[in-house]
C-alpha positions in Angstrom: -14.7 -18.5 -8.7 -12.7 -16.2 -6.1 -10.4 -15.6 -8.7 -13.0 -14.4 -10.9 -14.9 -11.9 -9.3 -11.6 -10.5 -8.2 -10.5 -10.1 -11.6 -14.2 -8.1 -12.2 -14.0 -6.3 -9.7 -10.6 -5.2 -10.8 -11.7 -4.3 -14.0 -14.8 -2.5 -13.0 -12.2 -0.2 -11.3 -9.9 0.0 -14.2 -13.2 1.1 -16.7 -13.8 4.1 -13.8 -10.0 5.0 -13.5 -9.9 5.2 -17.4 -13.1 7.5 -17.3 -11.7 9.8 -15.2 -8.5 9.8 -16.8 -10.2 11.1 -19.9 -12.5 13.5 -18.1 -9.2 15.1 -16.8 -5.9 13.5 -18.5 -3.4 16.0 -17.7 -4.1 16.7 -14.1 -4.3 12.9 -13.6 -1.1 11.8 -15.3 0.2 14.4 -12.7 -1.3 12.9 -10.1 -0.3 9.2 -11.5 3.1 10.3 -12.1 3.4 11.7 -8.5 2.2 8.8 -7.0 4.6 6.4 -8.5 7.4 8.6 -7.3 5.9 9.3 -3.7 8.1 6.7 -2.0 11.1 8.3 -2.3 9.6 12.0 -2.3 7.1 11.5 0.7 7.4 10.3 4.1 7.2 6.9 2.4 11.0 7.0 2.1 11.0 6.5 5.8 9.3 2.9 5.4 11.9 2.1 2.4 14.6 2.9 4.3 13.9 1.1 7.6 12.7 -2.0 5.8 15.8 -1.9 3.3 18.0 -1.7 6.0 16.2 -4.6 8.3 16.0 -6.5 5.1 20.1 -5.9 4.8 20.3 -6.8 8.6 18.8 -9.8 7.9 21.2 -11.1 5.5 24.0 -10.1 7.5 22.9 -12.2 10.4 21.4 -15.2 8.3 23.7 -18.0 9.2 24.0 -16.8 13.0 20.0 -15.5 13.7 17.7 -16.0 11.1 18.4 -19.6 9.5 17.6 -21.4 12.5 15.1 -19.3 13.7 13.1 -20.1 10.4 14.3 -23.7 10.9 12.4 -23.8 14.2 9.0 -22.1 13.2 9.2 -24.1 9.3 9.5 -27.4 11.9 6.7 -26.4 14.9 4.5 -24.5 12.5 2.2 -22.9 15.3 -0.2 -21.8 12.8 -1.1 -24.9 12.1 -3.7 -24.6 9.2 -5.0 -21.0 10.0 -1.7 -20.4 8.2 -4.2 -21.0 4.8 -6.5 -17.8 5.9 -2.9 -15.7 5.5 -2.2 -17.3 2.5 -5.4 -15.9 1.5 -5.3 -12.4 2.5 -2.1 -11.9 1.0 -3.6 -12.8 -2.3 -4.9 -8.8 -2.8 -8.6 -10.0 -1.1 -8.5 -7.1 1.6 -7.4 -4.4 -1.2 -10.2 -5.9 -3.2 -12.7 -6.1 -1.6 -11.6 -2.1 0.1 -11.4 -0.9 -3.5 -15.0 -2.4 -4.2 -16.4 -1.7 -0.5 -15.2 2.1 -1.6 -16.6 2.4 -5.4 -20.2 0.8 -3.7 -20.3 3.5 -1.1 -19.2 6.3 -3.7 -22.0 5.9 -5.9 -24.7 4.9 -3.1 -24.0 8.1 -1.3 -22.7 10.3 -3.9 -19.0 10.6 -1.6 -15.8 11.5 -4.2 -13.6 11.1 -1.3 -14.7 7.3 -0.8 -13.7 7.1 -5.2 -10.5 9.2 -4.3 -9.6 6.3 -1.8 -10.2 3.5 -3.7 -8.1 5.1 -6.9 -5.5 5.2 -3.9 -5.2 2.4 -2.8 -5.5 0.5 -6.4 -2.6 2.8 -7.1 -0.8 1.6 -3.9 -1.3 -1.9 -4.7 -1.1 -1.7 -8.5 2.7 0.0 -8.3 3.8 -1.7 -5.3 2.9 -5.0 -6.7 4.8 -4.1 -10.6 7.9 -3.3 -8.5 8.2 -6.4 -6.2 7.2 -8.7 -9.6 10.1 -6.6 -11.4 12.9 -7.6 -8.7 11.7 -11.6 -8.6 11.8 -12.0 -11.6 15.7 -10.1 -12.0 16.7 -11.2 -8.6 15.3 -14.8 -9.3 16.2 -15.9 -6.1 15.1 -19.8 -5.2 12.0 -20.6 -2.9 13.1 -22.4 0.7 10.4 -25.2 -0.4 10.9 -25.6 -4.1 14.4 -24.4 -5.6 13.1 -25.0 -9.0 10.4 -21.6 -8.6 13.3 -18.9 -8.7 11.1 -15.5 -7.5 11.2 -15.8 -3.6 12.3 -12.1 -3.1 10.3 -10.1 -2.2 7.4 -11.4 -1.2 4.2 -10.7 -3.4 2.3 -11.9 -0.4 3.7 -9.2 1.8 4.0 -6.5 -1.0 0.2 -6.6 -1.0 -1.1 -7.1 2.4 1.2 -4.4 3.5 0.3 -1.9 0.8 -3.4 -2.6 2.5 -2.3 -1.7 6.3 -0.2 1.5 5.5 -2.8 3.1 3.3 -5.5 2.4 5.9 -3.2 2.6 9.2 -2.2 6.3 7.4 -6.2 7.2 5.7 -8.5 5.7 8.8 -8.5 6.0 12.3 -6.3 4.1 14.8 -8.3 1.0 15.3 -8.4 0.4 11.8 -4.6 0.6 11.4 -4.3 -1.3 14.2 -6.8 -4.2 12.3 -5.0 -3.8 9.4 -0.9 -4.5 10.5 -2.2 -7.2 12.4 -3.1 -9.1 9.6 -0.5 -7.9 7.7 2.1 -9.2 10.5 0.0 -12.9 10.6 0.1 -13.4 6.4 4.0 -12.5 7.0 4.0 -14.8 9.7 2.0 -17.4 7.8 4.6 -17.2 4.5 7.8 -18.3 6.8 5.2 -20.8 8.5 4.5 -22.7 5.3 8.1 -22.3 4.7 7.1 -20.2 1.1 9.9 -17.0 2.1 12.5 -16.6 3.7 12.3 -13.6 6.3 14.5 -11.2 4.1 11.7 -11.7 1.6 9.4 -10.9 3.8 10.6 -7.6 4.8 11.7 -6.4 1.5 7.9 -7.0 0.7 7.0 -5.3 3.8 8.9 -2.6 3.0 8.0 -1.7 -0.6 4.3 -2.1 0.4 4.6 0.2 3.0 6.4 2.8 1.4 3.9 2.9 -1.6 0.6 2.9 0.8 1.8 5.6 3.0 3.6 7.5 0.4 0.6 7.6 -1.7 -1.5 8.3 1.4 0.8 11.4 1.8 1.5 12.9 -1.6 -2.4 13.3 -1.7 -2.6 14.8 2.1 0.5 17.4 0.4 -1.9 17.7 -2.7 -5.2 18.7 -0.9 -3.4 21.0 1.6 -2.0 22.5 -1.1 -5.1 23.2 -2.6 -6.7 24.4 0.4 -4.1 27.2 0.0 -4.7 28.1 -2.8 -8.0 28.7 -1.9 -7.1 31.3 0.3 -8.2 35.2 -0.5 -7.2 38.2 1.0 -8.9 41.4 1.4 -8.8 45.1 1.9 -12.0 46.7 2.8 -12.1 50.5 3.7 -13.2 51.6 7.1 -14.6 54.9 8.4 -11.2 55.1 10.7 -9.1 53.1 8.5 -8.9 49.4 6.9 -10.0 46.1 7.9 -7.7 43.3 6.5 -8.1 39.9 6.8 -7.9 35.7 5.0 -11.0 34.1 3.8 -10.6 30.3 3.2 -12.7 28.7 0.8 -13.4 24.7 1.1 
């Protein structure tokens, strides 16, 4: 039933996104297009780069650190059964139900900046998501708990959740960020609990979540600002001992 209504709710959002497409199709390709690219052309890079490179650092150390850490945590499992609520929340419920929360409060109060953030964030989870399914399934590396299921890195899990956090840690206010990479870090957590990823996968999901929620976040901050400029008009009006110059700013 979950399952369901997610799917609905997804395609509600896909109907809209097509309507606006057509309403506006070249602008929005452009838009599209630069949101794809925006983690290696916004400070999303910086999120690529650091997880790529603890992701790299992991594998180095993954006789000496990281094997029998994971060892320990897969045996204790201090999550216990709460580990199921992050098995949940990594399944794109939180983007969901922020994508839907977003379209509700667009049309109720008549707000394009509460549609502009749910396109957003669809985009962040849409092109986040095709990449990590694209290395799994070229990677094929085995899952820790069942060899035979060859797509353990990255993690979609992570991919998802973390696409979540870094759009709202980079769009809202701190508290919300703060909300948001905690449950990001506990479905992480939960993943090498249940024994489903190995850390590497975990912060190569991280990683390509992140890049694509805060680089989308960004390339639209760059594109309003650059509106905003354009929007600026000078003028040159004649005074009785001379001329007044000045910048008027139109919003």
């Amino acid at each position: 039933m979950i399952k369901t209504i997610r799917a609905i709710a997804f395609a509600i959002f896909c109907l809209h996104q097509f309507a606006c497409a057509t309403a506006n199709a070249g602008e929005k390709l452009d838009e599209i297009w630069a949101n794809i690219k925006s983690p290696i052309q916004t400070d999303g890079k910086y999120a690529l780069m650091i997880g790529g490179g603890l992701t790299l650092a992991l594998l180095i150390l993954e006789d000496q650190v990281v094997d029998p850490a994971q060892d320990e945590t897969v045996e204790d499992k201090p999550l216990g059964k709460s580990s199921l609520l992050g098995d949940q929340l990594g399944q794109i419920y939180p983007n969901a139900a922020y994508i839907t929360g977003m379209l509700a409060y667009g049309y109720v109060a008549n707000e394009p900046r509460a549609f502009k953030d749910a396109s957003l964030m669809f985009q962040a989870t849409l092109y986040s998501s095709v990449v990590t399914t694209a290395l799994k399934y070229t990677i094929r590396e085995p899952r820790p708990n069942n060899g035979d299921r060859k797509n353990s890195f990255p993690s979609g899990h992570a991919t998802t959740i973390f696409a979540f956090a870094s759009y709202i840690g980079c769009r809202h206010s701190l508290p919300y960020g703060i909300a948001a990479y905690s449950a990001a870090a506990f479905v992480a957590y939960s993943r090498m609990n249940d024994n489903a990823h190995y850390i590497h996968d975990l912060s190569g999901g991280a990683a390509i979540g992140s890049a694509y929620g805060i680089g989308i976040c960004m390339a639209e901050k760059e594109r309003t600002a650059s509106q905003k400029s354009a929007e600026t008009v000078g003028y040159l009006a004649p005074m009785d001992d001379g001329f007044l110059a000045g910048l008027n700013h139109f919003y």
